[in-house]
C-alpha positions as CSV (number, residue, x, y, z in Angstrom):
1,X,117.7,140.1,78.7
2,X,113.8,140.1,78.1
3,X,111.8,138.7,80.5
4,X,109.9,135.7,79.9
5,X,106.2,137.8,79.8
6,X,108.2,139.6,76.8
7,X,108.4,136.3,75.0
8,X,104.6,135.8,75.0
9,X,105.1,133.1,78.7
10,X,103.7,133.6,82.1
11,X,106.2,135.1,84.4
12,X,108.0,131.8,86.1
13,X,107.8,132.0,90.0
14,X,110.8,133.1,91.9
15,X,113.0,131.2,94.8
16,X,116.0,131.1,96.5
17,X,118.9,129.1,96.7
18,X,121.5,128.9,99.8
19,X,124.7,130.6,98.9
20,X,126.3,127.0,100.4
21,X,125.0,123.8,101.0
22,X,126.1,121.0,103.8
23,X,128.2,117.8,102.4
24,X,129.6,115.7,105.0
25,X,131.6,117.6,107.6
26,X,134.6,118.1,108.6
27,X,132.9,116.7,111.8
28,X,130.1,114.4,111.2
29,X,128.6,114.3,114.5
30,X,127.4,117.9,113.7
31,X,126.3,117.4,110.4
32,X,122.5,116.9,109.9
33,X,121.4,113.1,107.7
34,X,119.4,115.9,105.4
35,X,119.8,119.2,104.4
36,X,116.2,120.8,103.7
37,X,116.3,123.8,101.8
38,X,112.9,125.7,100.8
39,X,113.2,127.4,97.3
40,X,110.0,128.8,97.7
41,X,106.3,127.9,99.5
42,X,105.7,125.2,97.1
43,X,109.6,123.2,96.3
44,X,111.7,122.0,98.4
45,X,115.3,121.0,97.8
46,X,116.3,118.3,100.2
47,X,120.5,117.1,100.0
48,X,121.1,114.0,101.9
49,X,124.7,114.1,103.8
50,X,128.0,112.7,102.7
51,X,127.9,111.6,105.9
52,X,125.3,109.1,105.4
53,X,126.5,108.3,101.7
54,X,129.2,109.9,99.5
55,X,127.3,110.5,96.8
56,X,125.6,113.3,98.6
57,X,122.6,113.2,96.1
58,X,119.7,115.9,95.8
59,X,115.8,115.4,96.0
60,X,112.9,117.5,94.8
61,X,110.1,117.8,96.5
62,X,107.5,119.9,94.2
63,X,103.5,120.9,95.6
64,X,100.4,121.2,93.9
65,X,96.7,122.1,94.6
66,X,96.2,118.6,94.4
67,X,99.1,116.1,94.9
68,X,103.0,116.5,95.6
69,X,105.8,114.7,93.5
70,X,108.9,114.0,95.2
71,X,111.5,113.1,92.7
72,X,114.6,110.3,93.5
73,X,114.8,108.8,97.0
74,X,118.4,108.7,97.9
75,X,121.3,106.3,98.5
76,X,122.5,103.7,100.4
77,X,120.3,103.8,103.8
78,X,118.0,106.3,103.1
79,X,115.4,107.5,105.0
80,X,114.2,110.5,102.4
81,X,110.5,109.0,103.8
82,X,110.7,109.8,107.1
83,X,111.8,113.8,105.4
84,X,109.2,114.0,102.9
85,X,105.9,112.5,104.5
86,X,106.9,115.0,107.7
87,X,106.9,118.0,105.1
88,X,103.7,116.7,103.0
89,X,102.0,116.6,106.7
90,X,102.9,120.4,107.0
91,X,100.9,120.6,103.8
92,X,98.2,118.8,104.5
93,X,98.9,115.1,103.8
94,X,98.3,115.7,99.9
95,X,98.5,111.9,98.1
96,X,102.0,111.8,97.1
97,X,103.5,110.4,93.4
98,X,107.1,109.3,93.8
99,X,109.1,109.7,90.8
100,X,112.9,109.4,90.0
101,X,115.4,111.0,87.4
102,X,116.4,107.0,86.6
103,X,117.2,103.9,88.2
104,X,120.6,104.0,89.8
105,X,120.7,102.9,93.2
106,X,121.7,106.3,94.6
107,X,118.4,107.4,93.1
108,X,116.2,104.8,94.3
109,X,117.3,103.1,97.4
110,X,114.9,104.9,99.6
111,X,111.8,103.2,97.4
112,X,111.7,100.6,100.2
113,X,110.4,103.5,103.3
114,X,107.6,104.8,101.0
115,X,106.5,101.5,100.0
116,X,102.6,100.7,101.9
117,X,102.5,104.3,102.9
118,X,99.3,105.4,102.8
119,X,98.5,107.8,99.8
120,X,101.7,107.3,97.9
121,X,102.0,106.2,94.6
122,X,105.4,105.1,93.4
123,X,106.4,104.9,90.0
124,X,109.0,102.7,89.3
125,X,112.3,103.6,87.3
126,X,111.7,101.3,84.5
127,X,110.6,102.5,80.7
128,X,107.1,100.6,80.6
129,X,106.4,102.3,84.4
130,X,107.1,106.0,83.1
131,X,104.9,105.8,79.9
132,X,102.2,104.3,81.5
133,X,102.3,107.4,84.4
134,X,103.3,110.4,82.2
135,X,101.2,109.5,79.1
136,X,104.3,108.8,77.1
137,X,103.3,106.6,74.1
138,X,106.3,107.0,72.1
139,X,110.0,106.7,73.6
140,X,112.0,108.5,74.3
141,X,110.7,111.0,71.3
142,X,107.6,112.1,73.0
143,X,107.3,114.5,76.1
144,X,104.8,113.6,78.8
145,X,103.6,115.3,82.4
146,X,102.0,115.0,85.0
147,X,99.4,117.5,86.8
148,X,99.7,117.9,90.7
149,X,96.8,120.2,90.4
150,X,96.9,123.7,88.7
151,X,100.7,122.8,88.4
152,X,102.1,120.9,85.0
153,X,105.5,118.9,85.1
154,X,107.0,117.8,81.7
155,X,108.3,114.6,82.0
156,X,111.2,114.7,78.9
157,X,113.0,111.0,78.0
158,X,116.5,111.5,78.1
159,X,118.3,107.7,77.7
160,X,122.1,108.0,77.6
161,X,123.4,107.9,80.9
162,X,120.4,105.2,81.9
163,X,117.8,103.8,79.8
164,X,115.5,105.5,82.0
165,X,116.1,108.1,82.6
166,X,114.0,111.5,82.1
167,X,114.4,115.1,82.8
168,X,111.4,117.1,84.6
169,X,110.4,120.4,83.8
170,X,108.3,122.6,86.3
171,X,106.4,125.2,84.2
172,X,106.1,127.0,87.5
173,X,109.2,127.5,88.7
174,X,111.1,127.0,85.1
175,X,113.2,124.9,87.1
176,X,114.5,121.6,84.6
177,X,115.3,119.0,86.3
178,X,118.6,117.1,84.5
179,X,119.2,114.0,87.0
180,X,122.4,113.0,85.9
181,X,122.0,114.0,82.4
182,X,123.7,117.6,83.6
183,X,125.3,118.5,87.1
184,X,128.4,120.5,87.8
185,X,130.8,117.2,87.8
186,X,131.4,113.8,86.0
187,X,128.4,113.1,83.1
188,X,128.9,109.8,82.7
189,X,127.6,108.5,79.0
190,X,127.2,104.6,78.7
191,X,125.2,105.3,75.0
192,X,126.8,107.7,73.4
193,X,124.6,108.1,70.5
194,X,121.1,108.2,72.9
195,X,123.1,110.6,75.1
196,X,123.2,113.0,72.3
197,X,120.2,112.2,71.1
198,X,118.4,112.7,74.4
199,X,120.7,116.5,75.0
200,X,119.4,117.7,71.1
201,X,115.8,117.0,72.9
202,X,116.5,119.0,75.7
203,X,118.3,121.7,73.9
204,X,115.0,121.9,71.7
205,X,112.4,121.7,74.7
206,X,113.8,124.9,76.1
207,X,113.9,127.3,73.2
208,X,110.3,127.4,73.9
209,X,110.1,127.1,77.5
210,X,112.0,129.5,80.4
211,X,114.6,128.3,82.0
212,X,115.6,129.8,85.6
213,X,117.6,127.2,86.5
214,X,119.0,123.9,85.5
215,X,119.8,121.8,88.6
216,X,121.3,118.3,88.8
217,X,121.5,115.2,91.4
218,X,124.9,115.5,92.6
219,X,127.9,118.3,92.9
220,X,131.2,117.0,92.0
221,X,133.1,120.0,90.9
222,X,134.8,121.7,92.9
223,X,134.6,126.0,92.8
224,X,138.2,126.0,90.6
225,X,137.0,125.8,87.1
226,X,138.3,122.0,85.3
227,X,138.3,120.3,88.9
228,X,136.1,117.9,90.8
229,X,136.0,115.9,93.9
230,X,137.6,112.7,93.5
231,X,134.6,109.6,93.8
232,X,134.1,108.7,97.1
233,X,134.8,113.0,98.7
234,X,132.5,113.1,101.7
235,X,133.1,116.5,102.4
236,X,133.2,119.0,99.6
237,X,134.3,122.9,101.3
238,X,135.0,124.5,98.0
239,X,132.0,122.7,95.8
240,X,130.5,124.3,93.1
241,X,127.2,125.6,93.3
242,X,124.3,123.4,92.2
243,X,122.7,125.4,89.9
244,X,123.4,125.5,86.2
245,X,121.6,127.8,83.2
246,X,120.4,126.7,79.8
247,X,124.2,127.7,78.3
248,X,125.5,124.8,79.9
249,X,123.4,123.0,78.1
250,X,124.3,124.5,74.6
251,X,127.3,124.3,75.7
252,X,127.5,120.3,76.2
253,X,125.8,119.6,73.1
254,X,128.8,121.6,71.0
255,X,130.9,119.6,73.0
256,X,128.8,116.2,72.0
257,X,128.2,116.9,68.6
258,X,132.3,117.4,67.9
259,X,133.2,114.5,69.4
260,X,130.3,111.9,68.3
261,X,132.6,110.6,65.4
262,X,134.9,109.6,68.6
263,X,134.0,110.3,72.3
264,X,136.4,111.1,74.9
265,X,136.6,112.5,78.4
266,X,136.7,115.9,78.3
267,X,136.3,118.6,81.4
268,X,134.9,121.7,80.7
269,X,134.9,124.3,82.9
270,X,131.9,123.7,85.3
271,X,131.5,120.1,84.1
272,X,133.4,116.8,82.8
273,X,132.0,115.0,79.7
274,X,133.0,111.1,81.4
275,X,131.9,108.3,78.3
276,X,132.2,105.3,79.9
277,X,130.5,100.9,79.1
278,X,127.4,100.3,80.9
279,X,127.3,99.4,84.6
């Protein structure tokens, strides 16, 4: 495969991910509330515990020259604030923006610790609130950003699973960002129509932008292809790995585009395609 400089882009800078990541046991009392995981000098990957919630979501923590952006704060009693401003001080106490991939509580229930911090500007998960901080004058067509200093993220509206809900795209790292849009387990669609809308956009985004890795909020499947974690699994042994590529994404929006005229649940091998009403 040609590397990105052979496409006419800037090499994308390189990370690791942990061959396993913590859930929520089998013994909670030796579990930590947070997993921290550096993926390089300048992005952290933090995984709060099944132990502490079920949902077992994931948080981004990106650096620039300038400012840091950490996106989603957790669920239930979260305390991703306490986490993030001790690894901003290790940085320098840059101001921090605090984002989210939409406004489901197990993305934004940690709002409330960073709220009066000083330095921190928090950007709420709501439509008006995301134009108005990524430059997005058009929704969802148009793709914003925002620079942390010498370091652009693409902010890309992706409606469908929430009405606001937006993929981030770290030129980078060519990490994209997918929320709930895309993760190894249930995609739940409560707007069909947007949903496919919103996955054309992102299929369209990356045919001119690298892609090293596609990685979600949540891990549901389970490492035997067509199989996840029932809801509510606090500890996942045999989960799939976090990452995805770019031909999951071609290969939900075949899936998408041949059942528009009538959408069903359908699981796929490292995903389930869940359409479901509006909660």
């Amino acid at each position: 495969m040609a590397s990105p400089a052979a496409w006419g882009q800037a090499p994308v800078e390189p990370g690791t991910l942990p061959a396993a990541w913590i859930t929520g046991g089998p013994n909670c009392l030796e579990v930590p509330d947070w997993q921290i995981h550096e993926y390089n000098p300048t992005f952290y990957i933090l995984r709060q515990s099944g132990c502490t919630n079920y949902e077992k979501p994931f948080l981004y923590l990106i650096f620039g020259r300038e400012r840091a952006l950490v996106v989603d704060t957790g669920a239930g009693a979260s305390d991703a604030a306490k986490i993030v401003q001790r690894l901003v001080a290790k940085k320098g106490n840059v101001p921090l923006v605090v984002a989210h991939s939409h406004g489901h509580g197990d993305h934004v229930a940690g709002d409330k610790g960073f709220a009066g911090m000083p330095g921190v500007t928090i950007v709420a998960a709501a439509v008006p609130a995301l134009q108005k901080a990524f430059a997005i004058e058009t929704w969802p067509e148009q793709v914003g950003s925002i620079d942390l200093g010498e370091r652009v993220v693409d902010v890309i509206p992706i409606p469908g699973h929430q009405p606001a809900h937006v993929a981030y795209y770290d030129r980078q790292t060519g990490i994209l960002l997918t929320g709930d849009h895309l993760y190894p387990g249930r995609l739940y669609i409560t707007d069909f129509p947007l949903y496919l809308a919103s996955t054309r956009r992102l299929v369209q985004f990356t045919e001119g932008n690298a892609v090293a890795q596609v990685l979600g909020c949540h891990i549901e499947q389970s490492t035997t292809p067509f199989v996840d974690y029932p809801v509510g699994t606090t500890y996942q042994p045999r989960e799939h790995s976090l990452e995805l590529g770019r031909a999951h994404l071609l290969e939900l929006l075949a899936a998408l585009e041949q059942m528009q005229a009538r959408p069903v649940k359908l699981a796929l091998r490292d995903f389930t395609i869940f359409p479901r009403t509006p909660r």
